[in-house]
LUMLO-169093 format. One line per field, with one value per residue (C-alpha): residue number from 1; residue in three letters; x, y, z. Coordinates in steps of 0.05 Angstrom, whole numbers, plus 5000, padded with zeros to 4 digits. Layout:
REM LUMLO-169093
seq c(NUM  ...) $
type c(ALA  ...) $
xx c(X  ...) $
yy c(Y  ...) $
zz c(Z  ...) $
//
This chain:
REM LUMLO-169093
seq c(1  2  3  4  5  6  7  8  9  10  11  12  13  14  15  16  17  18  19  20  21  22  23  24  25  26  27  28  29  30  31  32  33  34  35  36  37  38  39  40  41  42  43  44  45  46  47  48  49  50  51  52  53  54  55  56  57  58  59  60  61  62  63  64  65  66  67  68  69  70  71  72  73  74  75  76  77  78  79  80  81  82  83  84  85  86  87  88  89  90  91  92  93  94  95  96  97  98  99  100  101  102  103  104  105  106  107  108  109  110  111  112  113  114  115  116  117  118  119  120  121  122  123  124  125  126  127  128  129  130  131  132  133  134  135  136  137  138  139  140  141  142  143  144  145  146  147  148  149  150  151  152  153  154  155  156  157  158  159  160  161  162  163  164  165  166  167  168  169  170  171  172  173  174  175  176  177  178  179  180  181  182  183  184  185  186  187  188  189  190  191  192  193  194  195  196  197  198  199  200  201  202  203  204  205  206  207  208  209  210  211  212  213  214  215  216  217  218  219  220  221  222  223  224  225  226  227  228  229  230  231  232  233  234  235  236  237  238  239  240  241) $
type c(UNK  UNK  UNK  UNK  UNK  UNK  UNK  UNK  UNK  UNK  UNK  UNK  UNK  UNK  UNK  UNK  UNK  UNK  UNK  UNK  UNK  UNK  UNK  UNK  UNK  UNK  UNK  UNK  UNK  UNK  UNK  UNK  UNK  UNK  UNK  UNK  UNK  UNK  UNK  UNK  UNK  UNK  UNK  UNK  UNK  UNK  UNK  UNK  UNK  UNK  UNK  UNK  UNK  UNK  UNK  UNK  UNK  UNK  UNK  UNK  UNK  UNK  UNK  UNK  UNK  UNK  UNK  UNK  UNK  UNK  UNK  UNK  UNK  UNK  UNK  UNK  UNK  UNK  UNK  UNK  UNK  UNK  UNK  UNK  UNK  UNK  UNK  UNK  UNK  UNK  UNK  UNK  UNK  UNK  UNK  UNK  UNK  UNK  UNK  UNK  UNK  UNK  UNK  UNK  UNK  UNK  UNK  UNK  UNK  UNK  UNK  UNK  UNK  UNK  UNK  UNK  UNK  UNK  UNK  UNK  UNK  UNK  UNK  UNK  UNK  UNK  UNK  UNK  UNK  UNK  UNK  UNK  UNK  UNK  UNK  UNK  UNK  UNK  UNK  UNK  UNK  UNK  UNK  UNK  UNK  UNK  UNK  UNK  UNK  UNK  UNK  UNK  UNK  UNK  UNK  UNK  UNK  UNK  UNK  UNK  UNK  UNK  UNK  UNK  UNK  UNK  UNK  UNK  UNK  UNK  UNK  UNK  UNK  UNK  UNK  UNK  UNK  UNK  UNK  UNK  UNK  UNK  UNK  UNK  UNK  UNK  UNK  UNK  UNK  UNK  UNK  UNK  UNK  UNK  UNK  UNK  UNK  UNK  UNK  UNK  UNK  UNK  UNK  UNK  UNK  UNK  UNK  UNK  UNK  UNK  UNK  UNK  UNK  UNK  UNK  UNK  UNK  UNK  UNK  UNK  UNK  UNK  UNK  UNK  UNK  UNK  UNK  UNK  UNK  UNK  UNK  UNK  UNK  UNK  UNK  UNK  UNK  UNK  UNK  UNK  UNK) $
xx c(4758  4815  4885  4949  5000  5064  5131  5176  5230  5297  5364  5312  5314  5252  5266  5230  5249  5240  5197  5218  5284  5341  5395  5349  5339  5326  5323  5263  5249  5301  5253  5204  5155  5169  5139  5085  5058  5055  5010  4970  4978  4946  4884  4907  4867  4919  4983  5004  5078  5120  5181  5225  5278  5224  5200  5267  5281  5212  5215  5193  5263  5230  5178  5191  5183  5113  5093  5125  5083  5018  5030  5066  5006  4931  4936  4912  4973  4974  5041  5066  5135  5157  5093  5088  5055  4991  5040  5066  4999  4973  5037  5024  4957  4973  5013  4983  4973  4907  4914  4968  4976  4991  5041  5077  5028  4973  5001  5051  5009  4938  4916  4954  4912  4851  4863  4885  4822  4781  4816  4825  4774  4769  4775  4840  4873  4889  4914  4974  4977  5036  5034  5085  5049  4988  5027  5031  5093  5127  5185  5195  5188  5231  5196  5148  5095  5048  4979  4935  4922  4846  4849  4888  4835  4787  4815  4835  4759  4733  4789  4747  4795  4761  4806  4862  4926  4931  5007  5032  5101  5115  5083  5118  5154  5155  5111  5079  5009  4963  4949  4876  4861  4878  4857  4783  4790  4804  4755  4702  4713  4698  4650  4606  4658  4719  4744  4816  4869  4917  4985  5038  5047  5012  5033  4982  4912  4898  4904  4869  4807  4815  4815  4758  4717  4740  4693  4759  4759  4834  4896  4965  5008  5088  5139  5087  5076  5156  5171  5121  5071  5017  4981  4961  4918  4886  4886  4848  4796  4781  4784  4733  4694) $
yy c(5035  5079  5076  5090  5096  5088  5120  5076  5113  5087  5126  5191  5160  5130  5063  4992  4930  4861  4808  4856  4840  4902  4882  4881  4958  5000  5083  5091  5162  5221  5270  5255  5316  5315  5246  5265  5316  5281  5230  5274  5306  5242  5251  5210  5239  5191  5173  5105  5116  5077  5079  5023  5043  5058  4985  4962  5002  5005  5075  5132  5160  5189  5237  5296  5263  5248  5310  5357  5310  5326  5405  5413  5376  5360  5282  5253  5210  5139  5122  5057  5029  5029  5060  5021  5072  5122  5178  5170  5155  5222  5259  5240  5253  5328  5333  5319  5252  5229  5148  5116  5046  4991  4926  4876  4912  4885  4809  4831  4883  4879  4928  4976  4976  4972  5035  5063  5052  5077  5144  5168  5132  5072  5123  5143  5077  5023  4954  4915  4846  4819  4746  4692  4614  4654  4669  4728  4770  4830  4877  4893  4822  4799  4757  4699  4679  4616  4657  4652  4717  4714  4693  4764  4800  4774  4791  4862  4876  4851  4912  4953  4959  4967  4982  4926  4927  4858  4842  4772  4778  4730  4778  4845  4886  4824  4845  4789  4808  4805  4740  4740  4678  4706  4774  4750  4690  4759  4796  4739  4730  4802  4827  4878  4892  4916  4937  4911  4952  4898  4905  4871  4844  4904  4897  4925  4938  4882  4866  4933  4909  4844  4882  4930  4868  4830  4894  4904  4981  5001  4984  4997  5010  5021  4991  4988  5065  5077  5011  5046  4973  5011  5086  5114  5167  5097  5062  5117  5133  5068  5042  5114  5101) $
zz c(4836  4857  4827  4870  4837  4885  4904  4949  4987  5008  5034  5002  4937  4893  4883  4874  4897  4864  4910  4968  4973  4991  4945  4891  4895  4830  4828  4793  4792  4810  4837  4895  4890  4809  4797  4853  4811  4744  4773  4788  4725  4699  4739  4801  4859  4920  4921  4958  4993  5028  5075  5064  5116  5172  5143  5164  5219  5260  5259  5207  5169  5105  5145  5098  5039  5052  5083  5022  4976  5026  5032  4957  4912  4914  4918  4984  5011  5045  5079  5102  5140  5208  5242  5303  5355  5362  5364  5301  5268  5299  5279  5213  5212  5236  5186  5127  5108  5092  5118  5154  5134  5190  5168  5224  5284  5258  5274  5323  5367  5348  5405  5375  5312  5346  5390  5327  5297  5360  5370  5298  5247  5211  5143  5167  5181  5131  5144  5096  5099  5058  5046  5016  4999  5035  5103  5133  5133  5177  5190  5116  5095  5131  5171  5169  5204  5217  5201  5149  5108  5111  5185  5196  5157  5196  5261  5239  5215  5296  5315  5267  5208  5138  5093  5068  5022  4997  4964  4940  4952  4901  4855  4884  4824  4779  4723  4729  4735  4802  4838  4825  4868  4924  4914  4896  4955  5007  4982  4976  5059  5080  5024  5061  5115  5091  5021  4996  4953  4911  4914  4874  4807  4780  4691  4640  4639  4631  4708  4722  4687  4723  4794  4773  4749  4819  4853  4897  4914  4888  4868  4872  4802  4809  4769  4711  4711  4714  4664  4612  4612  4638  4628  4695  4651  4617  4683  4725  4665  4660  4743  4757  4695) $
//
């Protein structure tokens, strides 16, 4: 199982949110390309990223960011938030990053993701369905929908997509470990066809082992790592053991 342990980036700042909500921003780190390096210091081998103004915006904002972290360490880089055509995917790609994750196109422009995965490789393209009461959610969480999580997962793997970040909003930056009813309900429905990443809730180990024992093929650590309730060293030894 992989670990990726995450830097959120808002206004060019490391920060977490709680439940995904702006006004509950926190600065977690002070230095980007400082906190970059000491995970993989601790033997992380990807870094999972995210852009919560493009998130907001529909638009990449934090593009150097992501690309210093590329070009400046060894970690292979997944970036998420506000990537809503093939020209930003392939601009990314070109520039460093390793897998571009896809959020509200998946529900709101399905072609788009498809294409995606057609012209540049199901490896390269990852799909992040954020759910509240098991509904789908877009434009930074901002927005609900009517559709089932699993039905989206579904419909993204006929487009081609195999790889999945699953978050629990409910869960997001609480500390309060990962929804594990869910998670193993998801990856239960496309076993064999797609592999899912957890997101959200993220505490101790004790929800690493849970993820690892799940079979699910990573998952995402943040406040934990800068809170101090979980060892990324401890957490990757044990996920790539």
């Amino acid at each position: 199982m992989i670990i990726f342990p995450a830097i959120d980036i808002k206004d060019g700042n490391c920060v977490r949110l709680f439940k995904g909500d702006f006004s509950t921003v926190e600065r977690v780190a002070s230095d980007y390309l400082e906190t970059a390096r000491s995970f993989e210091a601790a033997g992380a081998s990807w870094i999972h990223m995210v852009d919560l103004d493009g998130a907001k915006e529909g638009r990449p904002v934090n593009t150097k960011i992501y690309t210093d972290v590329a070009e400046k360490t060894g970690l292979k880089v997944e970036v998420g938030g506000g990537i809503r055509s093939l020209e930003t995917i392939r601009e990314y790609l070109e520039m460093g990053i390793t897998r571009v994750i896809l959020g509200s196109v998946a529900l709101k422009d399905p072609k788009l993701v498809c294409d995606a995965v057609e012209r540049f490789g199901s490896e390269k393209i990852v799909v992040g369905i954020d759910a509240m009461n098991e509904m789908v959610a877009t434009e930074g969480w901002l927005e609900s929908s009517d559709v089932h999580y699993i039905d989206l997962a579904n419909k993204m793997i006929d487009a081609g997509v195999r790889y999945f970040i699953f978050t629990d909003i409910s869960k997001d930056g609480t500390l309060s470990g990962v929804n594990r009813e869910q998670l193993s309900a998801l990856n239960e429905a496309v076993k064999g066809r797609a592999d899912i990443v957890a997101s959200g809730g993220v505490k101790t180990m004790e929800d690493i082992i849970a993820c690892k024992e799940m079979g699910l093929y990573g998952t995402i650590c943040g406040k934990s790592i800068y809170k101090g309730t979980l060892d990324l060293r401890e957490a990757v030894e044990y996920a790539e053991g």
